[in-house]
ZAMARGU-4260 file (C-alpha; in steps of 0.2 Angstrom, whole numbers, plus 5000, padded with zeros to 4 digits):
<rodrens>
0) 5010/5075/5025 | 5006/5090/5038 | 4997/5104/5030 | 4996/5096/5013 | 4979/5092/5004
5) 4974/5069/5000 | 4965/5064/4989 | 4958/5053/5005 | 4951/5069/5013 | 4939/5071/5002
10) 4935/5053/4996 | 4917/5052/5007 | 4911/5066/4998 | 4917/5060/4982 | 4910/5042/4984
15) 4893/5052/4988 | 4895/5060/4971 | 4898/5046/4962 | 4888/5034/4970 | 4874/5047/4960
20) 4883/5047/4944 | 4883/5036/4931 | 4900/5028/4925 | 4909/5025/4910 | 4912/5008/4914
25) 4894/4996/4913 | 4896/4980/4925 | 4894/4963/4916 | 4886/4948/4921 | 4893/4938/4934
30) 4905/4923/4925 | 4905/4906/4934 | 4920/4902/4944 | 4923/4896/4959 | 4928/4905/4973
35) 4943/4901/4984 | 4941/4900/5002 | 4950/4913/5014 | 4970/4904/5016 | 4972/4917/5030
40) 4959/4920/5044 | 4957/4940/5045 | 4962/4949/5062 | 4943/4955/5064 | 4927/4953/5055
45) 4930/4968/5047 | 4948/4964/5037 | 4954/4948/5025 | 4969/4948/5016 | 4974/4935/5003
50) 4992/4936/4996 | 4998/4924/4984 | 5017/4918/4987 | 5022/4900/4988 | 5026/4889/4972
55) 5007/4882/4974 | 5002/4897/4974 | 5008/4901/4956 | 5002/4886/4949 | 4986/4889/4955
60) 4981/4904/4945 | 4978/4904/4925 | 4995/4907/4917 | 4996/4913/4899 | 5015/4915/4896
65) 5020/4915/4913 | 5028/4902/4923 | 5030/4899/4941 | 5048/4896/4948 | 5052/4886/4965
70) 5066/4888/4976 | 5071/4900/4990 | 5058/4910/4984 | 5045/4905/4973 | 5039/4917/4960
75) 5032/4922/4942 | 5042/4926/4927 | 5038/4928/4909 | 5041/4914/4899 | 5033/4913/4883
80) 5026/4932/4877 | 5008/4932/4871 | 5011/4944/4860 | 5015/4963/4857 | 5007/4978/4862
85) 5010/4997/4862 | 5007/5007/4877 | 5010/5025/4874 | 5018/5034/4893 | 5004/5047/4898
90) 5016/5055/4907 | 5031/5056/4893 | 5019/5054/4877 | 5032/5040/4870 | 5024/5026/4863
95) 5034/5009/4865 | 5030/4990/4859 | 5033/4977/4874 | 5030/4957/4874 | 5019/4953/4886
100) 5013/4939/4896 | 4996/4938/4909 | 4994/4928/4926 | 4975/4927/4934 | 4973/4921/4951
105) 4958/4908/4955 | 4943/4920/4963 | 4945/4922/4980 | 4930/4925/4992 | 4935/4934/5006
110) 4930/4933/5025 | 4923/4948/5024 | 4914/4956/5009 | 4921/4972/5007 | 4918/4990/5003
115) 4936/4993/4999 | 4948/4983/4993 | 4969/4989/4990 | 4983/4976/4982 | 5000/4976/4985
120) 5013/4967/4977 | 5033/4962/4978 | 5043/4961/4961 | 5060/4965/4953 | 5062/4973/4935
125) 5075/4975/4930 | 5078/4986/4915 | 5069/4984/4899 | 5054/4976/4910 | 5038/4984/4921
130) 5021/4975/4926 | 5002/4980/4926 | 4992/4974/4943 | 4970/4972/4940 | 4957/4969/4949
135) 4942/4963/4946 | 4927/4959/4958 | 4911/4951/4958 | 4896/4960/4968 | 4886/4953/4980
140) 4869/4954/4969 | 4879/4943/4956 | 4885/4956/4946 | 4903/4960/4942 | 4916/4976/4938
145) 4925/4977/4923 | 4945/4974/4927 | 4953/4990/4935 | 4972/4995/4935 | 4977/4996/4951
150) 4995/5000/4948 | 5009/5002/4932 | 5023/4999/4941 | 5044/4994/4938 | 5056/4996/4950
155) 5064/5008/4939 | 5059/5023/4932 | 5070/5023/4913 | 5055/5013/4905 | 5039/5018/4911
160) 5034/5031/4922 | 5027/5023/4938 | 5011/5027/4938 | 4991/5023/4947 | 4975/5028/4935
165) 4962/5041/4937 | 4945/5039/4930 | 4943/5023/4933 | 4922/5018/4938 | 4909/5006/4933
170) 4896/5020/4941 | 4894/5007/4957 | 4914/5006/4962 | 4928/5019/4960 | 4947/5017/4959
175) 4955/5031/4972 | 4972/5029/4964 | 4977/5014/4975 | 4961/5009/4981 | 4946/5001/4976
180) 4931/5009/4986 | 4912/5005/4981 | 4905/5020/4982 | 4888/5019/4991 | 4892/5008/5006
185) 4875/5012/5013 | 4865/5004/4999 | 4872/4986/5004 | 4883/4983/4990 | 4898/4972/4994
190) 4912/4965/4984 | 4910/4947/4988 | 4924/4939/4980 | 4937/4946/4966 | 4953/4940/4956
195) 4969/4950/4951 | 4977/4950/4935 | 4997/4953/4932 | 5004/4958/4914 | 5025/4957/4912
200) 5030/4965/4901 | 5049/4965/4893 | 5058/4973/4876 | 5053/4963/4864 | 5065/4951/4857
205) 5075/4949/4874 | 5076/4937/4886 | 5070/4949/4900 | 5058/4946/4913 | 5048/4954/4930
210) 5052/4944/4943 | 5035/4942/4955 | 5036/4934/4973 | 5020/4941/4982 | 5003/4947/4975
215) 4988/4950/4985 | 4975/4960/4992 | 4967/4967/5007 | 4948/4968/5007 | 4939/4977/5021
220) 4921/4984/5027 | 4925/4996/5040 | 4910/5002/5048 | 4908/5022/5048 | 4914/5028/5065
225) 4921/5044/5071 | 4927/5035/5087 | 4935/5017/5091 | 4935/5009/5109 | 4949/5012/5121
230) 4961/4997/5120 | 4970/4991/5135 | 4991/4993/5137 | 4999/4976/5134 | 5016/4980/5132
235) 5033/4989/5136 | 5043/4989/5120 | 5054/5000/5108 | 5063/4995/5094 | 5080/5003/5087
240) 5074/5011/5072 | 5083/5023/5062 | 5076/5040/5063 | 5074/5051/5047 | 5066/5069/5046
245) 5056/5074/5030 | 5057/5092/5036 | 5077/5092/5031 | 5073/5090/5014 | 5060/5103/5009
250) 5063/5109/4994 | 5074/5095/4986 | 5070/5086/4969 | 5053/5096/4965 | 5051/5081/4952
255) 5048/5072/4965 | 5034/5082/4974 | 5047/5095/4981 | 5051/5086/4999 | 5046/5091/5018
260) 5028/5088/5019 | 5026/5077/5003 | 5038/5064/5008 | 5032/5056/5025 | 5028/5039/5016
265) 5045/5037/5010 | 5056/5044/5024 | 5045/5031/5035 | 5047/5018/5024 | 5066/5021/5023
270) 5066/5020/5041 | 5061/5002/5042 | 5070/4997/5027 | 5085/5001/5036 | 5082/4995/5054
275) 5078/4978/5044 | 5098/4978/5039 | 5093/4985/5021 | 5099/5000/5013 | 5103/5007/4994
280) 5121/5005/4989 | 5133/5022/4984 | 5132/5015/4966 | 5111/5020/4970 | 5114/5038/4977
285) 5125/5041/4963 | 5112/5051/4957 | 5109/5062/4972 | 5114/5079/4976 | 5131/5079/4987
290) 5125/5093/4996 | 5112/5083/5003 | 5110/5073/5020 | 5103/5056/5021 | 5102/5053/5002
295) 5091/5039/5003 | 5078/5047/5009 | 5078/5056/4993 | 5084/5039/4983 | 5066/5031/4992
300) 5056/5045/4985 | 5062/5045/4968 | 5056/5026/4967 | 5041/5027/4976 | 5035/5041/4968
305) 5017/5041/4957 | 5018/5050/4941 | 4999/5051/4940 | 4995/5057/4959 | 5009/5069/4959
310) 5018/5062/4973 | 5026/5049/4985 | 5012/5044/4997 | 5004/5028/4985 | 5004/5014/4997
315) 5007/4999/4985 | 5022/5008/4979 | 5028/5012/4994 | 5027/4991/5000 | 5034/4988/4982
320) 5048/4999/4985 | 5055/4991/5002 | 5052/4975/4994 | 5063/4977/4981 | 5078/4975/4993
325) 5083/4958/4997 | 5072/4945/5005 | 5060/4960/5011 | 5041/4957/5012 | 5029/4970/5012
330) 5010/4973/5011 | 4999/4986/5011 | 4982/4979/5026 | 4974/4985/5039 | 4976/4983/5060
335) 4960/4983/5070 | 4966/4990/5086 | 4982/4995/5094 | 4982/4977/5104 | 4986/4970/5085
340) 5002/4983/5086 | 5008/4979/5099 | 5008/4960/5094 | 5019/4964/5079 | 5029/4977/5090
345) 5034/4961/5104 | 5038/4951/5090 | 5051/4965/5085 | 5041/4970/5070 | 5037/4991/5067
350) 5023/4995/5056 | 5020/5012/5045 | 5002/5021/5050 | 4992/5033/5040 | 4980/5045/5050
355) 4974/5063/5048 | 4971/5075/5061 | 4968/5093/5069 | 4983/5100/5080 | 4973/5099/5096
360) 4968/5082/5093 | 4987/5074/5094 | 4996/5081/5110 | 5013/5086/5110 | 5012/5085/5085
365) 5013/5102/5084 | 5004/5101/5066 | 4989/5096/5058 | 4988/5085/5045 | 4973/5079/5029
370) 4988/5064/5029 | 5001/5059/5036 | 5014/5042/5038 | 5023/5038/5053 | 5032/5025/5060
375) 5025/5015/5075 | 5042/5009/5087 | 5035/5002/5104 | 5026/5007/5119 | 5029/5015/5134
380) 5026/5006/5152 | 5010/5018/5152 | 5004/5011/5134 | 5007/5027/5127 | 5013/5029/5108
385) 5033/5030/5103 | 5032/5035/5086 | 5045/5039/5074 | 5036/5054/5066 | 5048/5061/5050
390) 5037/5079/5051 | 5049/5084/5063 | 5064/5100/5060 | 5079/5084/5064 | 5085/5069/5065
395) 5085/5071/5084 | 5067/5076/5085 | 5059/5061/5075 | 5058/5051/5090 | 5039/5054/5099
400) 5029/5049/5113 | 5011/5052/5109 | 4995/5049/5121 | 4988/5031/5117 | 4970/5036/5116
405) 4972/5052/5105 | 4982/5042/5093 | 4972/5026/5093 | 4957/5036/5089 | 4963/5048/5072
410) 4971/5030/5066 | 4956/5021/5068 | 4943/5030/5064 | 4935/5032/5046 | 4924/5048/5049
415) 4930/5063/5057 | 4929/5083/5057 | 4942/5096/5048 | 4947/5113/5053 | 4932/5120/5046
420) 4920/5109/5052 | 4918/5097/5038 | 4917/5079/5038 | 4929/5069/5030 | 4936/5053/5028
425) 4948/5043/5040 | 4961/5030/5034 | 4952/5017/5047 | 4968/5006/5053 | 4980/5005/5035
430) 4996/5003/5039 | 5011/4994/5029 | 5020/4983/5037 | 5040/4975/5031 | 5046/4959/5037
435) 5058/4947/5032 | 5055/4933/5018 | 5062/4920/5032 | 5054/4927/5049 | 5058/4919/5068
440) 5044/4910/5074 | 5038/4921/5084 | 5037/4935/5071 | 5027/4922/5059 | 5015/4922/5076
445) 5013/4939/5076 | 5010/4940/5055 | 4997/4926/5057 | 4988/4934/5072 | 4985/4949/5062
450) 4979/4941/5047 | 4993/4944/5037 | 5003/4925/5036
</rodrens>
């Protein structure tokens, strides 16, 4: 998103605001559960994700009208409805009843006790259906938050309006549309073990239901750091990967934030949706504008697109959109260094980055950027960067070479200084990362080495 304001440029000083203010959210007393023990050794001391996704899996949480199903590929589907409820759209004032259903997983203790913590998840609804995704952590002086929404989603948008939820804080932990971030990291406070909640929801009175196969989380405590150290070059690699530009579509489908600079996250996942062998069929860019090249761009910002942040860039929703094609995976973590993408990258795996930077500090950009998505395709002999990077005027133009220790560092980092000379956050290593539900064995090495399987 060159040029174009985040709500992540400004979250430091935001969390130093709030970490002063009180919230309207009190903490309870901590409940007494059991934590479960990490099922996936993080990548470094300072990442853990958990995800939730074999048939075991789904029998190990607390179903309430939920049932787990086996097969190819195990998931959660609403059984037996709780009950009804009315959720009136913020974003259309419609109020509508829905049968729902609720699935809790056991509490998990991650390796790391974190400071920030961002669930992704991979589901189908089909019409008539959408799901809710909570979170609830204990801290680490025994206290807990209440649960937080950490994402309204369907893969749809003729029922609900996608959307994340502002305003959500306890007066120790914030919700930053699609991340969970205590907000005084320097006091000590940690979240030391959490659980997530899933709602389905369906039309009353049909047989409908939401179709989950992965839920999880990635927590993480990256220290403040306005520099990382230099990795060394391991590999000589570039994957074929489709090549998109944002730039071409400025203008388009100001509904959905307008095009050009707002649409980096979807044009990159796209890009990898299609190298994978995945794309939307004509009967899906139906809706699209003749006139217009490269419809699906436009067709992956229209369903990724956050009704409550104004635009396409949510990361969950962005993972939950490429896994809504068939027998994709997708999450939303973090790498701790460029060694852990060129793992990924040998195995024949691409990854989508976040990072912000000045003009000077990425040679050869030509812009500057509070956010930005691109797509990381291999390495050169030299261990420079090959980036498909969608701010670019064409097609042609996407593909970059970017020097390895400029780019390492404005991924990396969490701290760093704007034009004006104001220091703001850094996205510290998130990245997404698409695979396939049935990967070769030595793209479930690389997944497992970087904590992710």
């Amino acid at each position: 998103m060159p040029g174009s304001a985040s709500r992540r440029t400004v979250l430091a000083a935001a969390l130093a605001a709030a970490a002063g203010t009180a919230g309207a959210v009190s903490a309870t007393a901590a409940e007494p559960v059991a934590a479960e023990a990490d099922s996936a050794a993080p990548a470094a001391a300072t990442v853990a994700n958990r995800f939730w996704s074999t048939f075991t899996d789904w029998r190990s949480g607390t179903a309430e009208g939920t049932r787990a199903v086996a097969g190819y590929r195990p998931g959660l589907v609403l059984e037996a409805p709780l009950g009804r409820t009315d959720y009136t759209d913020p974003h259309t004032g419609t109020t509508s009843a829905w049968e729902y259903a609720r699935w809790t997983s056991p509490e998990h203790a991650p390796a790391v006790p974190a400071t920030e913590v961002i669930a992704s998840w991979n589901a189908h609804t089909p019409a008539g259906t959408w799901l809710q995704v909570e979170l609830s952590g204990a801290y680490s002086d025994g206290t807990r938050t209440p649960w937080f929404v950490m994402g309204r989603w369907a893969s749809g948008d003729t029922d609900i309006k996608r959307t994340s939820v502002d305003d959500q804080t306890d007066g120790r932990s914030t919700v930053w549309t699609d991340t969970l971030a205590v907000d005084d990291p320097a006091s000590g406070l940690r979240l030391a073990s959490y659980r997530l909640r899933l709602t389905l929801h369906r039309r009353p009175g049909t047989a409908l239901t939401p179709t989950v196969w992965r839920l999880g989380a990635m927590a993480s405590d990256v220290p403040d750091r306005f520099t990382v150290p230099a990795s060394v070059p391991g590999l000589a690699r570039e994957l074929a990967v489709p090549r998109y530009s944002q730039n071409t579509h400025a203008g388009q489908y100001p509904e959905y934030d307008n095009g050009g600079e707002a649409w980096c996250s979807p044009t990159s996942s796209q890009m990898i949706v299609e190298y994978w062998g995945r794309a939307p069929s004509a009967a899906d860019l139906a809706w699209v504008n003749p006139d217009y090249a490269d419809p699906q761009v436009c067709h992956a910002a229209r369903f990724t697109y956050d009704h409550q942040y104004s635009g396409c860039g949510n990361w969950p929703f962005n993972a939950a959109y490429a896994a809504a094609y068939p027998d994709l995976n997708a999450v939303v973590t973090r790498l701790r260094s460029l060694t852990d993408l060129e793992t990924l990258i040998r195995a024949g795996i691409p990854a989508i980055t976040s990072q912000s930077f000045r003009a000077e500090e990425l040679t050869g950009a030509g812009y500057g950027t509070a956010g930005h998505l691109m797509t990381v395709i291999g390495f050169t002999p030299d261990g420079d960067v090959i980036a498909n990077d969608p701010a670019s005027p064409t097609n042609d133009a996407v593909r970059r070479v970017y020097r390895r220790r400029e780019w390492e560092n404005i991924w990396l980092r969490t701290k760093r200084y704007n034009a004006s000379g104001k220091v703001v956050s850094g996205t510290g290593g998130v990245c997404y990362l698409y695979f396939p539900d049935r990967p070769t064995p030595a793209q479930r090495k690389a997944l497992r080495a970087v904590g992710v399987l």
